[in-house]
ZAMI-793755 format. One record per residue (C-alpha): x, y, z; residue in one letter. Coordinates in steps of 0.1 Angstrom, whole numbers, plus 5000, padded with zeros to 4 digits. Example, Ala and Ser with C-alpha at 12.3 -4.5 7.8 and 13.67 -1.06 7.14 Angstrom:
<lumkols>
512349555078a 513749895071s 
</lumkols>
This chain:
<lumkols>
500050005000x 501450374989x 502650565021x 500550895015x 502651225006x 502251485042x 500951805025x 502352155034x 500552425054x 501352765040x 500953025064x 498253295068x 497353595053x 495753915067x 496254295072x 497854435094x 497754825105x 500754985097x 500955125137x 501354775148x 504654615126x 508254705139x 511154665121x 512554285134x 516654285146x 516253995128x 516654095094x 519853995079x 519854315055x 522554585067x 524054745038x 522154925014x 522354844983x 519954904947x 516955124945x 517055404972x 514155355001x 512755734987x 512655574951x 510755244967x 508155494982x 507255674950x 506955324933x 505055224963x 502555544959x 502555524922x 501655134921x 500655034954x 502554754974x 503154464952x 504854204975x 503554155011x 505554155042x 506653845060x 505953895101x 505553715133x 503553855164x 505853955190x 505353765222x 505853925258x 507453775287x 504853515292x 504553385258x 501353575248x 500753735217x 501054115222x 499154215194x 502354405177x 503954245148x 507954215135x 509154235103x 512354025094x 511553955058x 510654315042x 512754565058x 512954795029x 509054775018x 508654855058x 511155105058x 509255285022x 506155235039x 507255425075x 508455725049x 505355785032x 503355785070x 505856055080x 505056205041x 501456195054x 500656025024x 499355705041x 497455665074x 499155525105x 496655315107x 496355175075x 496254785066x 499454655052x 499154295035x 501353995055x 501853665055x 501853575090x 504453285104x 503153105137x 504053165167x 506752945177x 507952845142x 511152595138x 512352835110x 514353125123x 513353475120x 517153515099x 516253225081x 513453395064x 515453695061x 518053545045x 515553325020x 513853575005x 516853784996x 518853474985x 515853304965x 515153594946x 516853524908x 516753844894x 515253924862x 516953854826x 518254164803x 515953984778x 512853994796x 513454374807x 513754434770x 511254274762x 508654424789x 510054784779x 509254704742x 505754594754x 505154934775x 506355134745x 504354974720x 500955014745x 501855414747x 504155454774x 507055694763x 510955614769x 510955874793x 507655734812x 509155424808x 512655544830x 510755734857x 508755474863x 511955224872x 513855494883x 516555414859x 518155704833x 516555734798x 519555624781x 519355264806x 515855264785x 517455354751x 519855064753x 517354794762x 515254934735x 517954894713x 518054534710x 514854564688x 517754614661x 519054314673x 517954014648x 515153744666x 517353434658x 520353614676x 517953664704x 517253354709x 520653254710x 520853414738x 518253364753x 519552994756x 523453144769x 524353084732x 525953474738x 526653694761x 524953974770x 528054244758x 528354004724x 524754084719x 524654464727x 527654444703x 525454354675x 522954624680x 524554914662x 523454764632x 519954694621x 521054474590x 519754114603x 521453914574x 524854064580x 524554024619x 523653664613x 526653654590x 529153794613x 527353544646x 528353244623x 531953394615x 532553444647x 531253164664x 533452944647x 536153124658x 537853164693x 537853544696x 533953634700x 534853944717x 532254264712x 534854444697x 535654194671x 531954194664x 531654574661x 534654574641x 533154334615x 529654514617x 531454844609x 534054764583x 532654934554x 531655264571x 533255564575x 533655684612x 531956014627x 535356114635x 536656124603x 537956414581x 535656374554x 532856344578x 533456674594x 533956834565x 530956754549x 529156764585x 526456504598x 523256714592x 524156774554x 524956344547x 521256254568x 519456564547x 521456354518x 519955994522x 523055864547x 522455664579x 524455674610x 524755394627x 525455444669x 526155254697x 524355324726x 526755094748x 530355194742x 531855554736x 531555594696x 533055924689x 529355994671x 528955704655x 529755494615x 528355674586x 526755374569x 527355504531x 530855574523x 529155654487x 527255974495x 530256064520x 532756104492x 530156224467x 529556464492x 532956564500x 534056624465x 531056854458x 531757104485x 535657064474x 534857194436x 532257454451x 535257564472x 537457554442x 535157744422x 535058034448x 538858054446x 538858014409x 536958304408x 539558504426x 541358554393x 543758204393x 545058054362x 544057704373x 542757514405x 543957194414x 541156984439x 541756634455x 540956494491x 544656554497x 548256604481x 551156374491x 553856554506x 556056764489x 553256844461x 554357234457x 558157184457x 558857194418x 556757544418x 557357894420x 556058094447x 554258444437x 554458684469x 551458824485x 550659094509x 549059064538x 546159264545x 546759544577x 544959514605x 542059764610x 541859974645x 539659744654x 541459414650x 544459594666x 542559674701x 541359354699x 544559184697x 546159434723x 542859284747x 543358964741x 546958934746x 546459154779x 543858884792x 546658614782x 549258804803x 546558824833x 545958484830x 548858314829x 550858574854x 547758484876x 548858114877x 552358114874x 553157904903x 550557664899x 551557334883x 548657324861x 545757524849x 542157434861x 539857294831x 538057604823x 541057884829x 543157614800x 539957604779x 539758024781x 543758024775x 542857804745x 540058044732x 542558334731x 545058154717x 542958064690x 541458424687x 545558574684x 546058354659x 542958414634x 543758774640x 547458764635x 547758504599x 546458754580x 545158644547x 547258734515x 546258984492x 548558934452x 548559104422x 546059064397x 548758984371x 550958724390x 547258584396x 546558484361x 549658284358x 549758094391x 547457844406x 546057704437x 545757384454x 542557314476x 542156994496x 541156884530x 543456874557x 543456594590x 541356844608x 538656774585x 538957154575x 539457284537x 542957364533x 543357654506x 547157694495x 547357994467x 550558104446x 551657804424x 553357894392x 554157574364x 557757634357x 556557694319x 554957994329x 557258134349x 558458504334x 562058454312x 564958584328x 568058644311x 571058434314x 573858464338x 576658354329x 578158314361x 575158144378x 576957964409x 575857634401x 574857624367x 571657484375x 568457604369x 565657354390x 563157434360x 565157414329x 564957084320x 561257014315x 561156784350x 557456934347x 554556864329x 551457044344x 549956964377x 547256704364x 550656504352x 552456514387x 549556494407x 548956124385x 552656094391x 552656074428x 549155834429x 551255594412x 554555644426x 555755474396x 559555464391x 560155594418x 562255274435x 561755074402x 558854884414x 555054954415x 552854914443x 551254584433x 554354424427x 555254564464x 553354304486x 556154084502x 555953694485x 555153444506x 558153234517x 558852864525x 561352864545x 562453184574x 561453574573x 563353754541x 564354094536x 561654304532x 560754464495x 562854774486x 559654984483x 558254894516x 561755004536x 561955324514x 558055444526x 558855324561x 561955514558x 560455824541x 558455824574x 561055834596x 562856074577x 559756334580x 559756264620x 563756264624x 563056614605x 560656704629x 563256614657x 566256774645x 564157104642x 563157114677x 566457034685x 568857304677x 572157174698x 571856814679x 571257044647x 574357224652x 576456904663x 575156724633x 575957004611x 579957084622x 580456644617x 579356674585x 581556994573x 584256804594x 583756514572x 583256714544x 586456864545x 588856684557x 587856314549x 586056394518x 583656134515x 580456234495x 576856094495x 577455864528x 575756154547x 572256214565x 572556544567x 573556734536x 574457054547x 574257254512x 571457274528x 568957154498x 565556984504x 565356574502x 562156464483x 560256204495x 558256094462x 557855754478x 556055734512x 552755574524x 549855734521x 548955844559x 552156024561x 551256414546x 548456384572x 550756264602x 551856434636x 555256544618x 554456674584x 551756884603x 554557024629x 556757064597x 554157264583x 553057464605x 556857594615x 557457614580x 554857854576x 555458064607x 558958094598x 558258214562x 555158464576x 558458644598x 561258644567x 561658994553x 561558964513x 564959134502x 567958954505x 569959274527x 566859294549x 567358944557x 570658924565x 569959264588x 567459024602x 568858704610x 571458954625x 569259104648x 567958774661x 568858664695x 570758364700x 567858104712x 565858224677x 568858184654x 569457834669x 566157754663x 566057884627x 569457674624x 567557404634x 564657404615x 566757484580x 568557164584x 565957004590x 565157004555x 568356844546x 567856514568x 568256204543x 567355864563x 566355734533x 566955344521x 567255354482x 568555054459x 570755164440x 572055054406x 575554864408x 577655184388x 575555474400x 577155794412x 576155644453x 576655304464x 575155104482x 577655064503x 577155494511x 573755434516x 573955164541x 576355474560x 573855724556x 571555474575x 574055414604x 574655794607x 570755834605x 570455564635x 572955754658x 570656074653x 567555914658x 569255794695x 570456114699x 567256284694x 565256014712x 563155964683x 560055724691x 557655654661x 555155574680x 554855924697x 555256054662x 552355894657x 553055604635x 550755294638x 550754924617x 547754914590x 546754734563x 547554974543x 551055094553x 552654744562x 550554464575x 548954404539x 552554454518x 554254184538x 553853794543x 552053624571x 555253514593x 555953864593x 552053934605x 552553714630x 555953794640x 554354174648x 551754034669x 554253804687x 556254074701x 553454284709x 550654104726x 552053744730x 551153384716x 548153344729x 547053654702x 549153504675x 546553174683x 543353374675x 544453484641x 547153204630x 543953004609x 542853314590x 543553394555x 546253654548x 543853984542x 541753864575x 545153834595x 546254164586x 542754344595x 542654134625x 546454234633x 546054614624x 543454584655x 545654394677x 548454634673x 546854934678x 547855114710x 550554874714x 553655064702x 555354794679x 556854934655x 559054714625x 562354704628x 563154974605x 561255254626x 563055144657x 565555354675x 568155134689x 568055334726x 564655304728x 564054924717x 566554854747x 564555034770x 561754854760x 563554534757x 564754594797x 561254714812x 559854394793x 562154164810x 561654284842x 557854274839x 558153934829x 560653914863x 558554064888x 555353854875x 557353544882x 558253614914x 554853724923x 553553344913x 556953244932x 555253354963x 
</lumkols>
């Protein structure tokens, strides 16, 4: 015969007035933690009391019911409800649902306590979203939605954003297919097929992080933060058709513009409207691209302008604003730094001096119709306007001198053929080394790393040249060492084209050089000094030398400086076995340029060159790929990308590597690679002997 199953007893139910509950010791909550007890209360008056209160009568000294109840499971709904009595907003006396334990339980008073805190499992990101999306769609707005959880709008905004999210991914997760940061990675796009695409890339794979997710989602957009993208300005590509695609879970720096299309289109419109307005200036011709590699105006002739004076006005003004400058910084001389606002005011004036004081240029109508201009957008994402260009075939003829220095005239032998003809030129970058770019991209090998390709080294050397530049500008003592060795060698030893400094002093050109260098960190400092230097230069030869006579010492250092600048040649070139250099001078040149780049402290990295696709990772082989990732983020890295196909591997890699500092061997100064090599090694030390202990 079946033994009968004993069947529970649940306890009562009943109201109890509010006057008679006290709080019980009991109640194993002591730290506060989650929704406020004032936030409770207004849920509680908005909504009423939605969960009871678990209490047992209080007993006096003789074991008799006393009429008064304690509350050990509850504390916080007790504690709401007490603050809306003293709000006057409920009666002292009014009935508060319980479930009453007996009198004399078994089960603690803490054991309940503890229960109903430890029981609770709490509720599933899904079904928030999903009960938002409910209240939303029955009329409830975003902002209802957040005061009534007491949670901030944008806590709403991201839950609602998983309607972007494609229904199979969601139930993915729903059954802990994903996780709840792979998921909110996918919803900065509302394409379903592609996110269902990149879920079964990537869930094949063993790096599902969010970022690789977003990474894949956003590949062919063009980032908020981009030059084009200000340029053209957000407003003008939505007006246009474009969507921008956000994400309302990570800092996005405004976001992916989703059509790359209508973003160029767009770009190159307001380019020729700006290059009509300058054509209309009087100019012979106008030259317009997104941007010109460096070096673009260095065959031309310069026509001189004048600037326009400044008005009584603009004077005052600039006599204010340098006053307030003064003030300012006299004000907090001894402190170490400026607060945030006082820098961002310094920075408004600075700004304001400098509008005021780079006057704009005002030529002759005749010099106009010969010369031409060059518009383009600069890394700022602002229209860069640079006027005064004259072909060398219509520059004015001059008669000949017979006892011309050098003989040499930089235009005489038809190295020119019209700006559309360079401009093509330096796309191609044709000739330049002997190779073009698609017979660049390293082969793979069999066997050990090779060399790598001779164009490769000259563009990773054409960047280091423009930052050793940079270096030797700012440094005038180096610039001055440098420059008394090379007369030195000049003139006593004798031995030309082995040096990295040629102190004539005539420019290097750098036809051959990746294609993020005229926007970099150096070419922009190059620029920019370049340009100040030239705004202060008288324009007749005795004025100048008056000038340069009149400097003090630290400015003709620094002019020193920044004129030999131009000269640095860290170049590697191949050159042809009977050429007028061999290679045996270049390889000296590249010694000599080493020894400066220690002396200087170069570091490519804070010059800000970083591994891409585009300027090494795609032009070499995989063991070199992997090799990069090796030294920077270890073999476990090199495992999540060693099964991928070469163009994967390098996207994959260009992601890895950022913020990492490698740099190939080539861009490495030797001081600073020991450094490296040192603080490394005693990481790896001191991590050891942490596990040691």
């Amino acid at each position: 015969m079946a033994t009968a199953i004993p069947k529970i007893t649940l306890s009562s139910s009943r109201d109890v007035p509010f006057n008679r509950l006290v709080l019980s010791q009991a109640n194993v909550r002591r730290v506060k933690s989650g929704l406020s007890i004032e936030e409770l209360a207004r849920d509680i008056e908005r909504r009423g009391l939605l969960q009871s209160l678990n209490v047992r009568p209080v007993l006096d000294g003789e074991g008799t019911e006393t009429g008064t109840y304690e509350v050990p499971a509850g504390g916080r709904r007790f504690r709401a409800l007490e603050l809306l009595v003293k709000q006057k907003k409920l009666a002292k006396t009014a009935p508060v649902p319980c479930v009453v334990r007996e009198a004399g339980s078994t089960i603690l008073a803490e054991d309940d306590s503890l229960a109903e805190n430890v029981q609770r499992v709490a509720l599933h990101p899904l079904d928030q979203f999903r009960a938002f999306r409910d209240m939303l769609e029955k009329g409830m707005s975003e902002e209802e939605i957040a005061a009534a959880f007491f949670v901030a709008p944008a806590v709403v905004k991201q839950r609602l954003r998983l309607m972007t999210v494609s229904d199979k991914l969601l139930e993915i997760y729903e059954q802990d297919g994903m996780k709840l940061e792979q998921l909110m990675a996918f919803s900065i796009s509302d394409d379903h097929a592609r996110q269902e695409q990149v879920w079964d890339i990537v869930s094949q794979s063993h790096n599902r992080e969010p970022y690789v997710i977003r990474r894949m989602l956003t590949e062919k957009t063009v980032r908020a933060s981009d030059a084009r993208a200000r340029f053209v300005g957000l407003e003008a590509y939505i007006v246009a058709g474009g969507h921008v695609m956000r994400d309302l879970f990570e800092a996005d720096d405004g976001g992916w513009l989703q059509d790359p299309g209508i973003v160029d289109r767009l770009v190159m419109e307001k380019l020729q409207e700006a290059a009509e307005q300058v054509r209309a200036e009087g100019w012979k011709w106008v030259e317009t691209a997104l941007s010109f590699p460096w070096g673009h105006t260095r065959q031309f002739a310069e026509i001189d302008g004048t600037e326009a004076p400044l008005t009584d006005e603009e004077t005052a003004r600039l006599e204010a604003l340098h006053s307030d400058q003064e003030t300012i910084e006299a004000e907090y001389a001894q402190a170490d730094e400026y607060p945030d606002e006082v820098d961002a005011r310094l920075g408004e004036i600075e700004r304001a001096i400098l509008a005021l004081e780079e006057r704009p240029l005002a030529f002759d109508r005749a010099d106009m119709a010969r010369a031409g201009t060059f518009v383009s957008l600069d890394s700022d994402g602002m229209l860069q306007v640079e006027r005064g260009f004259v072909l060398p075939e219509d520059m004015p003829a001059e008669p000949e001198e017979t006892d011309d220095a050098d003989g040499s005239d930089e235009y005489a032998h038809g190295a020119y053929d019209g700006p559309n003809e360079r401009i093509a030129d330096y796309g191609s970058d044709e000739g330049a080394v002997g190779d073009s770019i698609a017979a660049d991209v390293e082969p793979e090998e069999e066997d050990g790393i090779k060399p790598l390709p001779d164009r490769l080294l000259s563009e990773l050397t054409a960047w280091r040249t423009l930052a050793l530049r940079d270096a030797l500008a700012n440094n005038p003592h180096i610039a001055l060492t440098e420059l008394l060795h090379t007369l030195v060698r000049d003139v006593y030893w004798q031995t030309p084209g082995a040096d990295c400094l040629e102190a004539h002093v005539r420019e290097i050109s750098l036809p051959v050089h990746s294609p993020d260098m005229p926007g970099s960190l150096p070419a922009h400092a190059l620029r920019q000094r370049n340009e100040g230097w030239k705004h202060d230069l008288p324009e007749e030869d005795d004025a100048l030398w008056r000038w340069i006579d009149g400097l003090d010492d630290a400015s003709r250092m620094a002019l020193l400086a920044h004129c030999l600048s131009f000269g640095i040649n860290a170049l590697y070139e191949r050159m042809p076995s009977y050429g007028a250099v061999s290679q045996r001078s270049v390889s000296e040149r590249l010694k000599r340029a080493d020894r400066l780049a220690a002396a200087l402290s170069l570091d490519l990295v804070e010059a800000g060159w970083q591994p891409t696709v585009e300027n090494y990772l795609g032009r070499v082989t995989k063991a070199r790929i992997l090799q990069a990732v090796r030294e920077a983020r270890g073999d476990e890295a090199v495992e999540r990308i060693a099964h991928l196909k070469k163009p994967d591997m390098a996207r994959e890699a260009e992601r890895l590597l950022e913020g990492a500092g490698w740099l190939p061997e080539a861009l490495r100064t030797a001081r600073l690679a020991d450094q490296a090599l040192v603080e490394t090694v005693t990481a790896s030390e001191d991590v050891e002997a942490i596990a040691a202990e």
